[in-house]
Short mmCIF file of the C-alpha atoms (twelve columns), coordinates in Angstrom:
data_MODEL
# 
_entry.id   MODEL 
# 
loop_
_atom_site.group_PDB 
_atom_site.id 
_atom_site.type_symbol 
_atom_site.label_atom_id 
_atom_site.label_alt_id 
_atom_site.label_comp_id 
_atom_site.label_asym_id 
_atom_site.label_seq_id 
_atom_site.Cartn_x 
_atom_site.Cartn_y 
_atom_site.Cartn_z 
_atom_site.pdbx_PDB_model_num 
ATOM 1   C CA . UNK A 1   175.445 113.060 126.122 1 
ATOM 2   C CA . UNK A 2   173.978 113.486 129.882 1 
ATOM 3   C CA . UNK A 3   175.342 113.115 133.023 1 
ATOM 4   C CA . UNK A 4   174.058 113.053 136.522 1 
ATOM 5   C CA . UNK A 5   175.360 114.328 139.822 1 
ATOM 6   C CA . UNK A 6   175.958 111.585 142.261 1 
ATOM 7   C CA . UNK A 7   175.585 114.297 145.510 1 
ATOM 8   C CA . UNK A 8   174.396 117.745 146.153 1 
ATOM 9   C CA . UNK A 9   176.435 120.766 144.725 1 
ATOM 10  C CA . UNK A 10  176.469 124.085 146.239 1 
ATOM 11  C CA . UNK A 11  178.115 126.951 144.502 1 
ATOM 12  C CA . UNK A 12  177.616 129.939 147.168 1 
ATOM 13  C CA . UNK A 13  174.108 130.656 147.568 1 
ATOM 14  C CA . UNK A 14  173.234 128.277 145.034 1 
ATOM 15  C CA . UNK A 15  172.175 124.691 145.458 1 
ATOM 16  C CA . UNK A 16  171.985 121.539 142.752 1 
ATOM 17  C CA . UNK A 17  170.435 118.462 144.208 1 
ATOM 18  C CA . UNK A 18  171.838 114.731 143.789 1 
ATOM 19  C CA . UNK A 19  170.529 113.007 140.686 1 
ATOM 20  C CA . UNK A 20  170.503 116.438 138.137 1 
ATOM 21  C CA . UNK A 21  170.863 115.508 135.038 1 
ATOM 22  C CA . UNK A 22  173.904 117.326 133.161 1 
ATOM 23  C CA . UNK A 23  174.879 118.118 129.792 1 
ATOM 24  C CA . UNK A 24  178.607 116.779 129.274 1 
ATOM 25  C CA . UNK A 25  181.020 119.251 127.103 1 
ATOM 26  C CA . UNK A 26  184.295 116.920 127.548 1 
ATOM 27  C CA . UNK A 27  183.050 113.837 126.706 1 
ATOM 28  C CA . UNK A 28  185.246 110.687 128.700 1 
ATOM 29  C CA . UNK A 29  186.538 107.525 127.235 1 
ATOM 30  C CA . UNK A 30  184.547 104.373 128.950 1 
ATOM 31  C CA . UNK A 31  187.623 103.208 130.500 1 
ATOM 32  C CA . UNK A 32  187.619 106.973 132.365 1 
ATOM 33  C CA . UNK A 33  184.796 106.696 133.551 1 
ATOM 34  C CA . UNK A 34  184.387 107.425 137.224 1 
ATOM 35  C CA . UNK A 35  188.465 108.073 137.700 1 
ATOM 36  C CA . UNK A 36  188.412 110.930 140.524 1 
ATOM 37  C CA . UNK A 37  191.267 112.424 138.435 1 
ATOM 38  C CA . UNK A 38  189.296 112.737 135.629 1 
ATOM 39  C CA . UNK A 39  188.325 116.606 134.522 1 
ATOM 40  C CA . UNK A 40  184.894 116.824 133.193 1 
ATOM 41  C CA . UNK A 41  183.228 119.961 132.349 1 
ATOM 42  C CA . UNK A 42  179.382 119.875 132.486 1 
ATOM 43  C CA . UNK A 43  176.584 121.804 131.680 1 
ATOM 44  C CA . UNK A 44  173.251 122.708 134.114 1 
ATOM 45  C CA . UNK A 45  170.003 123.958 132.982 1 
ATOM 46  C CA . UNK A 46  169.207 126.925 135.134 1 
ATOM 47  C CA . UNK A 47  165.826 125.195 135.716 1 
ATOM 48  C CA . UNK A 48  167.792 122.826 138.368 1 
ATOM 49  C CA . UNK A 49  170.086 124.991 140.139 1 
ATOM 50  C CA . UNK A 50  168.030 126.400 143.485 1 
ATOM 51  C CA . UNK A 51  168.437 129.145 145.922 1 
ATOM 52  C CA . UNK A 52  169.484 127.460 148.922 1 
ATOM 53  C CA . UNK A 53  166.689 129.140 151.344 1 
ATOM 54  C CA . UNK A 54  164.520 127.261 149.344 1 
ATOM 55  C CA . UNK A 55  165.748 124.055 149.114 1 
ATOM 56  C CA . UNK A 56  165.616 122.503 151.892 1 
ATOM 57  C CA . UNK A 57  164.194 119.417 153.697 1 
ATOM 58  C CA . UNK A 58  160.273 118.924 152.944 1 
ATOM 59  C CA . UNK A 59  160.330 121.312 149.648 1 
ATOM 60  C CA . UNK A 60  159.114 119.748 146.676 1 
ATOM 61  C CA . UNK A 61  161.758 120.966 143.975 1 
ATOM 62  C CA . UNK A 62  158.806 121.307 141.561 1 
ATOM 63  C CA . UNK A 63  157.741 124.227 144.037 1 
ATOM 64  C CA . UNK A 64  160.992 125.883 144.169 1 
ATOM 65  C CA . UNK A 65  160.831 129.311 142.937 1 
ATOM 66  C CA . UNK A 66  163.847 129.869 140.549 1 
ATOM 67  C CA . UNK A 67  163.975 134.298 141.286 1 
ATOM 68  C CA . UNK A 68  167.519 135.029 141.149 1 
ATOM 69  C CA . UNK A 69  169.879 137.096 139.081 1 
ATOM 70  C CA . UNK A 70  171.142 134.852 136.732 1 
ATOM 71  C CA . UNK A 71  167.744 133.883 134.847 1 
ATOM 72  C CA . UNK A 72  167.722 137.050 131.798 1 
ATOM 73  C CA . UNK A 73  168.505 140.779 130.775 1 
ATOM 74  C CA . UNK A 74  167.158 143.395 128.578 1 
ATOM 75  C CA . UNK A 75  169.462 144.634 126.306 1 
ATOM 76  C CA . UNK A 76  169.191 147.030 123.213 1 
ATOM 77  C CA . UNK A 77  165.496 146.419 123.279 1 
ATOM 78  C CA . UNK A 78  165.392 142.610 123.233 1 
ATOM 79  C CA . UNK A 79  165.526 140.159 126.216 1 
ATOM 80  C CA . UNK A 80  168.643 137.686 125.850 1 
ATOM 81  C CA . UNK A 81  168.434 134.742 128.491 1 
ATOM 82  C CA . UNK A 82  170.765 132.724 130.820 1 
ATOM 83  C CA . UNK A 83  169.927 128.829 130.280 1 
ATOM 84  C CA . UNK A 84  172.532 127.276 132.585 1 
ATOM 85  C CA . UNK A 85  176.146 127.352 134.279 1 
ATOM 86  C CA . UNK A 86  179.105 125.493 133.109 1 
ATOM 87  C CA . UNK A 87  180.666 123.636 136.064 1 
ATOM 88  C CA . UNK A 88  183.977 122.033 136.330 1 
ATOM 89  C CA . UNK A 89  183.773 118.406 137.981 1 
ATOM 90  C CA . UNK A 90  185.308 115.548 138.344 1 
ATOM 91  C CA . UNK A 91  184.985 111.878 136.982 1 
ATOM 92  C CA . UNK A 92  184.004 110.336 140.321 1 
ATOM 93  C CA . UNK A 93  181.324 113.317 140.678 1 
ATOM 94  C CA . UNK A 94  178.860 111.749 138.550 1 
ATOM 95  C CA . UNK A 95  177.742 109.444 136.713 1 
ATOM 96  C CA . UNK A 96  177.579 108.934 132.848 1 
ATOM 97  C CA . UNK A 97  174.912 107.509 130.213 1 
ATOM 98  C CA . UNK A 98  175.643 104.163 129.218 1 
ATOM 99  C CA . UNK A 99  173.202 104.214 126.377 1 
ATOM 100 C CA . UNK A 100 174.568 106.870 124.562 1 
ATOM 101 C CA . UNK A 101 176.281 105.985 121.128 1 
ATOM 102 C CA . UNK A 102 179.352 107.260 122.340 1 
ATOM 103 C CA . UNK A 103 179.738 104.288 124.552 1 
ATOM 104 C CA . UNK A 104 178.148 101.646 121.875 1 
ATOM 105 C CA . UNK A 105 181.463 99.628  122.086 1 
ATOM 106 C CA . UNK A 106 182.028 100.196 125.903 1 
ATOM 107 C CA . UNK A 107 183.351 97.317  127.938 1 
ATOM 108 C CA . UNK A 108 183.480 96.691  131.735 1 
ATOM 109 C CA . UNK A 109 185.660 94.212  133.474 1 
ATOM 110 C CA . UNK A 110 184.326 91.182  134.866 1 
ATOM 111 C CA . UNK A 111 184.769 92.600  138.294 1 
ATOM 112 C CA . UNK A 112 182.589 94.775  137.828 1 
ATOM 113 C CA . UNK A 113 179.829 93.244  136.311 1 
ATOM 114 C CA . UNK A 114 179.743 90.935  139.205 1 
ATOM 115 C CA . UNK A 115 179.550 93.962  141.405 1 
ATOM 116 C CA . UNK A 116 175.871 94.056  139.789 1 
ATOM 117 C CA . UNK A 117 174.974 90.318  139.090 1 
ATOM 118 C CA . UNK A 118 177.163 88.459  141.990 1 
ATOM 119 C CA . UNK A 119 179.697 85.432  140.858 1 
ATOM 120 C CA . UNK A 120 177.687 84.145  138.435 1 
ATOM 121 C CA . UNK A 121 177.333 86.321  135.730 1 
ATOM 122 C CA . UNK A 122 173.626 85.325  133.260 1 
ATOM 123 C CA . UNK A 123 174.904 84.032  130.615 1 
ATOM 124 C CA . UNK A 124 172.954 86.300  128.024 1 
ATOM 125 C CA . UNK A 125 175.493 89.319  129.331 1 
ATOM 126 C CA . UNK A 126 178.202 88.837  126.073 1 
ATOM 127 C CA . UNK A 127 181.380 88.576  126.664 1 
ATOM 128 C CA . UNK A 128 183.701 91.519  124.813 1 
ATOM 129 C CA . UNK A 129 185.619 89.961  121.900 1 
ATOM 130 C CA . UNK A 130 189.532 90.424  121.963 1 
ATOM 131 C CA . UNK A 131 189.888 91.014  125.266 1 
ATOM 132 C CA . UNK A 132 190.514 88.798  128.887 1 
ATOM 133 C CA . UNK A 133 187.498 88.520  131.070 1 
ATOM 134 C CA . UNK A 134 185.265 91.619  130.053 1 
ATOM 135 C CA . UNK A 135 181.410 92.311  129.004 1 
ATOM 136 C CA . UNK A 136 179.819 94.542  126.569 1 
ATOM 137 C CA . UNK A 137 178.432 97.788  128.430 1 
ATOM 138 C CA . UNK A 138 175.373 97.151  125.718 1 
ATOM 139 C CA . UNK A 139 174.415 93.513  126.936 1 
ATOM 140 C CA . UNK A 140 174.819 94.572  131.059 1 
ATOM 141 C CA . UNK A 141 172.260 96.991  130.098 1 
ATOM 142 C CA . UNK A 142 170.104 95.165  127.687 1 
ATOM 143 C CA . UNK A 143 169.989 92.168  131.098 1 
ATOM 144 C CA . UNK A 144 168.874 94.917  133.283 1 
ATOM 145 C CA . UNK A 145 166.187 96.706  131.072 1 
ATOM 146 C CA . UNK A 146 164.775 92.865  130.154 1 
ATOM 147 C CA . UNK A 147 164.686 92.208  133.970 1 
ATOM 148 C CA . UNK A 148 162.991 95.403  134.853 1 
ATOM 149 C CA . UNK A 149 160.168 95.116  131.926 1 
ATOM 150 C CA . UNK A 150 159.506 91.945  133.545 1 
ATOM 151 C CA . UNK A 151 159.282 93.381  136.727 1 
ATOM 152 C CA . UNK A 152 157.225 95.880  135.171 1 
ATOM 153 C CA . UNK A 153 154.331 94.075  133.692 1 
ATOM 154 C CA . UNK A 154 153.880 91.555  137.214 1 
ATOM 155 C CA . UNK A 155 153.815 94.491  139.449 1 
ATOM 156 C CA . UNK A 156 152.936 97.666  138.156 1 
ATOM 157 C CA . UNK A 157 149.038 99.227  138.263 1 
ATOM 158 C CA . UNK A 158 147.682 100.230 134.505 1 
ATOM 159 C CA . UNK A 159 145.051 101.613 133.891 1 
ATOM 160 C CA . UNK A 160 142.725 101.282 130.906 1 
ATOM 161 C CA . UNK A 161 141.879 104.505 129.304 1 
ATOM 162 C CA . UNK A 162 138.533 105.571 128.263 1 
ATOM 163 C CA . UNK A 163 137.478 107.915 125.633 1 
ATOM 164 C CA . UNK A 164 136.683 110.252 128.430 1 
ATOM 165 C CA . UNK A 165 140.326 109.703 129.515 1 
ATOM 166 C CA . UNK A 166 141.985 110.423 125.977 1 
ATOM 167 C CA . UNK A 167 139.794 113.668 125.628 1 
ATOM 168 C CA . UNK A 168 141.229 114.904 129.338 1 
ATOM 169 C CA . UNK A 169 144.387 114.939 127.784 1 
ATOM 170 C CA . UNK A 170 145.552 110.974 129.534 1 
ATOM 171 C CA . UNK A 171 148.139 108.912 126.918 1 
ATOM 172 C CA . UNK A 172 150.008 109.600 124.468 1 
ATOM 173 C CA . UNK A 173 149.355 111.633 120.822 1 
ATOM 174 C CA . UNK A 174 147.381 108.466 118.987 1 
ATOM 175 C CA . UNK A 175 145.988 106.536 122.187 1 
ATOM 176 C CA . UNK A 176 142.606 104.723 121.886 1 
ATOM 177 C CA . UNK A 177 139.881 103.625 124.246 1 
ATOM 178 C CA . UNK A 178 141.446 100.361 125.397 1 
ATOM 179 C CA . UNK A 179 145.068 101.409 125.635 1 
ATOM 180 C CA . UNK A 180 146.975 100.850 128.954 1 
ATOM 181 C CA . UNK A 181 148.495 103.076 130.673 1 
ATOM 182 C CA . UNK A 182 150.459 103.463 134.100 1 
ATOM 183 C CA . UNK A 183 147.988 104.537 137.101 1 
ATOM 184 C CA . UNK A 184 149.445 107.203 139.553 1 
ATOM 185 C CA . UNK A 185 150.371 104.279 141.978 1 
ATOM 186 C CA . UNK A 186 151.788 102.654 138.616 1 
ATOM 187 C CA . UNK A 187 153.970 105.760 138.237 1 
ATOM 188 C CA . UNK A 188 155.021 105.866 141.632 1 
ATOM 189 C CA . UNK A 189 156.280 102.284 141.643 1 
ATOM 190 C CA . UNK A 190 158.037 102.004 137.860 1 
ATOM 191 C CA . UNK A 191 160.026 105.507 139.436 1 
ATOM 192 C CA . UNK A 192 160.974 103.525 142.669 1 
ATOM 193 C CA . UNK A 193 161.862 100.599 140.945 1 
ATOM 194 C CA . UNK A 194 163.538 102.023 137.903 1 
ATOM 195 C CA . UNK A 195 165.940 104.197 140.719 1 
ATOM 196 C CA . UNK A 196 167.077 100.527 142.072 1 
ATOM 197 C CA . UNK A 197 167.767 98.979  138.616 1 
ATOM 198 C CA . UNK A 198 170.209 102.606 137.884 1 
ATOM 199 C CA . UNK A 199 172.187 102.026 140.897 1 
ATOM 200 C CA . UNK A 200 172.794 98.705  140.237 1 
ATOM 201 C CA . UNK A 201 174.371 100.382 136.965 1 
ATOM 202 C CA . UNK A 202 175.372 103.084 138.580 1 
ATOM 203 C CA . UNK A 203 178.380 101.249 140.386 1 
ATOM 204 C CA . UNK A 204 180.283 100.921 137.358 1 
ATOM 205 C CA . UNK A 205 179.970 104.902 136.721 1 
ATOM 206 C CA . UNK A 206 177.335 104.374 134.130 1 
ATOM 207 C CA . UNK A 207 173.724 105.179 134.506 1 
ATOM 208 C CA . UNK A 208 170.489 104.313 132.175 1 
ATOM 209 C CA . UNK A 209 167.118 105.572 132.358 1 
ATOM 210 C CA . UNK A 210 165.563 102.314 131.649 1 
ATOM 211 C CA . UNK A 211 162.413 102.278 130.066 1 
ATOM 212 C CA . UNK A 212 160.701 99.046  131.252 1 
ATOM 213 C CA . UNK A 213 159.592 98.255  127.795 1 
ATOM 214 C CA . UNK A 214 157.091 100.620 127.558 1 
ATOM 215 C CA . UNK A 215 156.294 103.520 125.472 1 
ATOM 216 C CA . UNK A 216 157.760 106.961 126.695 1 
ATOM 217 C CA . UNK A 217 156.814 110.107 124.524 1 
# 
């Protein structure tokens, strides 16, 4: 199960930026989720935690250099390396993935599933059986992924690939002349977009990468 950071974490002269995606050790029960009392261990790939002279405003992270003691050693002949850090968080700290199995019978109170639709809930969001006023965690989701593939296919840019294209290395393993594809400005606005459909999630303490019914390799 992932995670990811709601802010910036700094740990000395080390810096994690908002929105890193975290392994989670201690896994919560759904009705935990988000508590600020809640103790959550977590684990961060290496790859995402930054020397702070580096990571400031204007730097692309996929230019920071990651140079610092922590990344391997040489011992007896044979190099052993450090993949991440373990980090001890809270629940209101970040936020967790709602699609993972471990949450396949999550629920969420009505009150907060108007926090993302307004007062009136759509009426393919299922209400949870045996219990007063609350939703399936599954169904909020499903409502938001079936919005945003709409969303998807009237306002995105594809691009049809050529042969030319495929032999370039564009698509997936098994793409054909014909096949569509997002262009770069496609990319740039299913990213944009997809960010506003997790925080509507996200206030419940649950996020989603949504897919917009396309095919991700």
């Amino acid at each position: 199960m992932y995670c990811i950071t709601r802010e910036d974490m700094k740990f000395g002269q080390y810096f994690v930026p908002a929105r890193t995606k975290a392994k989670v050790i201690s896994k919560p029960m759904y009705h935990d989720v988000g508590l600020p009392g809640l103790q959550l261990y977590i684990a961060i790939k290496l790859f995402d935690i930054h020397p702070n002279p580096k990571a400031g405003a204007g730097v692309p992270l996929s230019e920071v250099e990651i140079n610092n003691e922590l990344e391997g050693v040489r011992m007896n002949g044979s190099n052993s390396k450090m993949e991440g850090i373990v980090v001890y968080t809270h629940g209101n700290q970040v936020y967790m993935d709602g699609g993972d199995e471990f949450y396949a019978s999550a629920t969420l109170s009505k009150l907060m599933v108007q926090r993302i639709f307004g007062e009136d809930i759509p009426k393919f969001v299922d209400k949870a059986q045996y219990t007063h006023d609350c939703y399936t965690l599954e169904s909020v989701i499903g409502h938001l992924e079936n919005e945003f593939s709409d969303w998807v296919k009237g306002n995105c840019d594809f691009k049809i690939l050529t042969e030319e294209d495929i032999e370039n290395g564009e698509g997936m393993d098994g793409s054909e002349p014909g096949d569509s594809v997002l262009s770069e400005l496609g990319l740039k606005q299913f990213y944009e977009k997809q960010l506003e459909f997790q925080k509507k999630l996200e206030v419940t303490g649950f996020t989603y990468e949504f897919k917009g019914g396309l095919i991700w390799e």
